[in-house]
C-alpha positions in Angstrom: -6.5 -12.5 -13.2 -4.6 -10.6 -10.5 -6.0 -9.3 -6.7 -5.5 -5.6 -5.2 -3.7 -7.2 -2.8 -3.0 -3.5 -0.5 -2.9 0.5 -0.6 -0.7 2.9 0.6 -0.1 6.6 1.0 2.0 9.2 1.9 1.6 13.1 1.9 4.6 15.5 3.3 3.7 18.1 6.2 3.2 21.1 4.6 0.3 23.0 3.9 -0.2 24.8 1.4 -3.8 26.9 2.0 -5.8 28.8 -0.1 -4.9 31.9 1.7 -1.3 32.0 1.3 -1.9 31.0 -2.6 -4.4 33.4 -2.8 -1.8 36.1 -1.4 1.2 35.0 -3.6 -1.0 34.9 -6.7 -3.2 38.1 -6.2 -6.3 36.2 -6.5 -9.0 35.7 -3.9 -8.7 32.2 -1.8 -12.7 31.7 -2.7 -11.9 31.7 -6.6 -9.8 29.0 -6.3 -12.4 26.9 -4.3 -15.2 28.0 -7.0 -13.0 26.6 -9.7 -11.1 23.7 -8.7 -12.8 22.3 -5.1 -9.6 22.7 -3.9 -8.6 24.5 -0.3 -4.8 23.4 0.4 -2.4 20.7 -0.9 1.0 19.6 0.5 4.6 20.9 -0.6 7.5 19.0 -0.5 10.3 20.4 1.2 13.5 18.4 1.0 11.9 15.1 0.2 12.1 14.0 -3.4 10.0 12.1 -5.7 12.0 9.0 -4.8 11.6 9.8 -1.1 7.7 10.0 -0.8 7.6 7.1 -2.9 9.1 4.9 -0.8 6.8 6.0 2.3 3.8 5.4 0.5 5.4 1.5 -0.8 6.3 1.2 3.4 2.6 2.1 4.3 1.3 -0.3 1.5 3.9 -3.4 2.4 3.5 -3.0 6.0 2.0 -6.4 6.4 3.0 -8.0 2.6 5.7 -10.7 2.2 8.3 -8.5 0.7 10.1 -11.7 -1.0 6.4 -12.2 -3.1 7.5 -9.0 -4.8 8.6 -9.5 -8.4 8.7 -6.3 -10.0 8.0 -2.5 -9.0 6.7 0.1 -11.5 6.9 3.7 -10.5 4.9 6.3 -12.2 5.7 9.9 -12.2 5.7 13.3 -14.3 7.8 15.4 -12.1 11.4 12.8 -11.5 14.5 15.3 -10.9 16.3 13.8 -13.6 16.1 12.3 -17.1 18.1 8.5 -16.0 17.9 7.1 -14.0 14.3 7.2 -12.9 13.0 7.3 -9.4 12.3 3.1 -9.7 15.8 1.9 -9.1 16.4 4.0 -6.1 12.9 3.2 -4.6 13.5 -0.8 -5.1 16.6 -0.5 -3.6 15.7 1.7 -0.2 13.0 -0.6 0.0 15.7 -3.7 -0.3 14.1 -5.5 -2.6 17.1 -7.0 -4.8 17.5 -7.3 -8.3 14.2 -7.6 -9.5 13.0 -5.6 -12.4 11.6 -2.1 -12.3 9.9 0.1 -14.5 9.6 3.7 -14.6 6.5 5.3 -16.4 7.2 9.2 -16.9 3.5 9.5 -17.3 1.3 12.4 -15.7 -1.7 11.8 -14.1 -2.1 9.0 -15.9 0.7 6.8 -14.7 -1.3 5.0 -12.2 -4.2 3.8 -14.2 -1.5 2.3 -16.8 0.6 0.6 -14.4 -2.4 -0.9 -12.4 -3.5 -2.2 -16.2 -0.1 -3.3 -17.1 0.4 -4.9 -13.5 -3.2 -6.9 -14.1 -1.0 -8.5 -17.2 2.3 -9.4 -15.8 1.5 -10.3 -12.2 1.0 -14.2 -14.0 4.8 -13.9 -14.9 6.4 -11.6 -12.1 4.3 -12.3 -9.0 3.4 -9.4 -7.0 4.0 -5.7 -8.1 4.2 -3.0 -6.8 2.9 0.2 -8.5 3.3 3.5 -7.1 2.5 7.3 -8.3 4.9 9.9 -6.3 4.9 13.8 -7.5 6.4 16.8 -6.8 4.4 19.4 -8.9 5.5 21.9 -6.8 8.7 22.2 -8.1 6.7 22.6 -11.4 4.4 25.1 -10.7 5.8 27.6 -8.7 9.2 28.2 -11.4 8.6 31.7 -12.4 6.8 33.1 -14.1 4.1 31.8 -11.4 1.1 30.8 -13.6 -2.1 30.8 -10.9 -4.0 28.7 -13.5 -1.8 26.0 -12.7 -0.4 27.1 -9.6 -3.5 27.1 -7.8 -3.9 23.0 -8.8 -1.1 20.9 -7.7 -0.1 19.5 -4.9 2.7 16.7 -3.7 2.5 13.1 -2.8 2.6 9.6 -3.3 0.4 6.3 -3.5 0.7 2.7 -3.7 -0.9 -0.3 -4.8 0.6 -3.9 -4.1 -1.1 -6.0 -7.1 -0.4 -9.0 -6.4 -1.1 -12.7 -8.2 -3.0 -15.2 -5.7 -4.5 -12.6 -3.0 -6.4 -9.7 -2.0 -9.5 -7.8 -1.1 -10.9 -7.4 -4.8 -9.9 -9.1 -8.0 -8.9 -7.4 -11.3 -11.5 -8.1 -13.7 -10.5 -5.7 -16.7 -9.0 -3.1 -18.1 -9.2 -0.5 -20.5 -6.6 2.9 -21.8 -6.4 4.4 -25.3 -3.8 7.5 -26.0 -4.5 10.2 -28.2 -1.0 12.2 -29.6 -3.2 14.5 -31.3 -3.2 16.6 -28.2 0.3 16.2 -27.0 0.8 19.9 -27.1 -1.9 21.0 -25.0 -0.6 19.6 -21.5 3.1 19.3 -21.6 6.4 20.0 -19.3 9.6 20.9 -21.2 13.1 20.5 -19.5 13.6 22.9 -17.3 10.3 25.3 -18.6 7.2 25.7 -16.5 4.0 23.6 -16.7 2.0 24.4 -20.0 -1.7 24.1 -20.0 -4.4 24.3 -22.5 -7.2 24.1 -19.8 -9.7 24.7 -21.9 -8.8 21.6 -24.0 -7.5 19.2 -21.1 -11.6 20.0 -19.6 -13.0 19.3 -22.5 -11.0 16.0 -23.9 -11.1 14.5 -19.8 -15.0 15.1 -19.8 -15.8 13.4 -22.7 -12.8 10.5 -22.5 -13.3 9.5 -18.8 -17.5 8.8 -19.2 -16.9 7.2 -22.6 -13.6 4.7 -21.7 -16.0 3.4 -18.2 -18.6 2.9 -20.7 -16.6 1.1 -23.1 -15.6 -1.0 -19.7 -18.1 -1.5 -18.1 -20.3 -2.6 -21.9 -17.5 -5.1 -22.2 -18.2 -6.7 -19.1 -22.1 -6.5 -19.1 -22.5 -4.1 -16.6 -23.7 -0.1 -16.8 -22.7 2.9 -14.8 -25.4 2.8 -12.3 -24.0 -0.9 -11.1 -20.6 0.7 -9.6 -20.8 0.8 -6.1 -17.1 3.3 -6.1 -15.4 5.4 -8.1 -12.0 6.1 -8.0 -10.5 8.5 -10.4 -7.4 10.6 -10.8 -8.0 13.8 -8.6 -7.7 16.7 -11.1 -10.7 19.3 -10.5 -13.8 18.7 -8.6 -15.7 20.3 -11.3 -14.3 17.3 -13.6 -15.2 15.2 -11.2 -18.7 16.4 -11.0 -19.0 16.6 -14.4 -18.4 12.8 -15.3 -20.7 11.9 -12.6 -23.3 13.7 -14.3 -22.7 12.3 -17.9 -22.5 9.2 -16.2 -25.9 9.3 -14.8 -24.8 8.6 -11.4 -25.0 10.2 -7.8 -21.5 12.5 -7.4 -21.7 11.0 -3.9 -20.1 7.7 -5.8 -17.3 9.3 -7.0 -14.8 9.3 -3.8 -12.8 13.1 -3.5 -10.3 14.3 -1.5 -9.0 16.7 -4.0 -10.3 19.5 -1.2 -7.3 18.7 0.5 -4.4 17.5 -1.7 -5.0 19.0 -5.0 -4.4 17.5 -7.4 -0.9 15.2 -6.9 -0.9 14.3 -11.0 -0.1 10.5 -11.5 -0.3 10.1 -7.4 -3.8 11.1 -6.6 -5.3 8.5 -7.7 -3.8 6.0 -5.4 -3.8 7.9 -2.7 -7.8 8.4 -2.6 -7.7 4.7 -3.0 -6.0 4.0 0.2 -7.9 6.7 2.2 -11.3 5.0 0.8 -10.0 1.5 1.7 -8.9 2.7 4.9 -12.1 4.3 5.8 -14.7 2.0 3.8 -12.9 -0.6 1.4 -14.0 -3.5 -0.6 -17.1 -5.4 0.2 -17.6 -8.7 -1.2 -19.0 -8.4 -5.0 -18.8 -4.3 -5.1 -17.7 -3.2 -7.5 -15.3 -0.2 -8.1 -13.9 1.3 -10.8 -11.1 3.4 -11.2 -10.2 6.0 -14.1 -7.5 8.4 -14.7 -6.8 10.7 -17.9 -3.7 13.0 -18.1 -1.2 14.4 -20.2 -0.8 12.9 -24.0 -3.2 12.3 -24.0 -3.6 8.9 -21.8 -6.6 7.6 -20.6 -8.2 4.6 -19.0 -10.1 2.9 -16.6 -9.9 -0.2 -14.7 -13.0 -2.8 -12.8 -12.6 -4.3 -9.8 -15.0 -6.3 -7.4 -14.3 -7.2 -3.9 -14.2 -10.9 -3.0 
């Protein structure tokens, strides 16, 4: 069993708002509200995958024993280059030796999987640290602009410092299945533009997300309507409504801050999880759960309860 031990986040400067999408696109800044929840997300400039990585690992390890840390896994679906991924450069800015790193090139997804696979190996490593950094905007706006997709992501990056002995809420179980059968319906060739089957990715993530926290939260004799919090992977506040609904459960529970961000793939998810801690945070035997489904298919959710 391993603790959430901290959460960190980092967003760059730049705004993106509806109105100067809506004028680049030629679409009205209200249709992109109806169908995503979404008013503005952030654009990286200059900074890199690597570079917002490492400020959202600083804001999560700003009071952690860095010398605790025994591994770092870095998730991401947008890295500048094939090898080698954004995890060695990030371990080394943040001067943490020669301990291992992992890189998952997973989108959306990437957090939920490296929060699992840290909740295995923190028993052999110590702490890890997991973090999901994107730059979708370097996807989405190659031409030819696509305002499907355009309209949806933003940039940023989160952290979670999982660590072995400590924290705020304990890991009590996992769960994440992957489905190749859809591989071709969300994908990102070298050097092509963001394809999307949005029809499909809606429909697979509404069903997937309510059934895999079912499947998790059966396992561990509880039912929806026990979670105090969820946490899942920003992608569409329409999605996010919808699993509420299926769920059963008050949309209220489901914590959103896509309004603002858009959705940063394999980084959202961490980053609402360091703006709810901030602002509300584990309270002893709450329970949260957190969820993420993205491109693969991957999916998954994760329990926690605060201690």
């Amino acid at each position: 069993m391993a603790y959430l031990r901290a959460f960190g986040a980092y967003v760059p400067e730049r705004v993106m708002d509806n109105a100067e999408m809506a004028s680049r696109l030629g679409c009205e800044p209200d249709w992109i509200v109806n169908v995503s929840g979404i008013s503005e997300r952030r654009y990286a400039e200059a900074e890199s995958v690597s570079d917002m990585a490492v400020r959202a690992a600083e804001n999560c390890l700003s009071d952690a024993d860095r010398a605790k840390i025994g591994m770092v896994v870095v998730c991401s679906g947008s890295a500048e280059r094939r090898f080698p991924g954004p995890a060695v450069t990030v371990s080394k800015q943040l001067g943490l030796g020669e301990i291992p790193v992992l890189d998952l090139p997973m989108a959306s997804a990437g957090s939920l999987f490296g929060l699992a696979l840290a909740n295995q190996l923190a028993g052999t490593y110590g702490d890890i640290l997991v973090i999901g950094a994107e730059k979708m905007s370097s996807v989405v706006n190659r031409e030819p602009l696509d305002k499907n997709t355009a309209i949806l992501f933003g940039d940023g990056a989160g952290a979670c410092l999982v660590s072995e002995t400590e924290g705020p809420a304990k890991i009590v179980d996992s769960v994440i299945h992957t489905d190749g059968s859809f591989a071709e319906d969300l994908r990102l060739e070298f050097g092509e533009s963001l394809w999307m089957n949005g029809r499909s990715v809606i429909m697979q993530a509404s069903r997937k997300i309510p059934k895999v926290i079912r499947e998790l939260l059966s396992a561990n004799a509880r039912v929806a309507s026990d979670v105090d919090v969820f946490l899942m992977h920003q992608a569409n506040q329409n999605l996010i409504d919808k699993v509420a609904t299926t769920l059963e459960v008050l949309s209220a529970k489901f914590y959103s801050n896509i309004e603002r961000y858009g959705n940063t793939s394999s980084a959202s998810m961490l980053i609402a999880a360091a703006e709810w801690q901030k602002s509300a945070g584990f309270k002893k035997d709450a329970s949260v759960v957190f969820a993420g489904f993205g491109a693969g298919f991957h999916w998954g959710a994760l329990l926690a309860v605060g201690i």
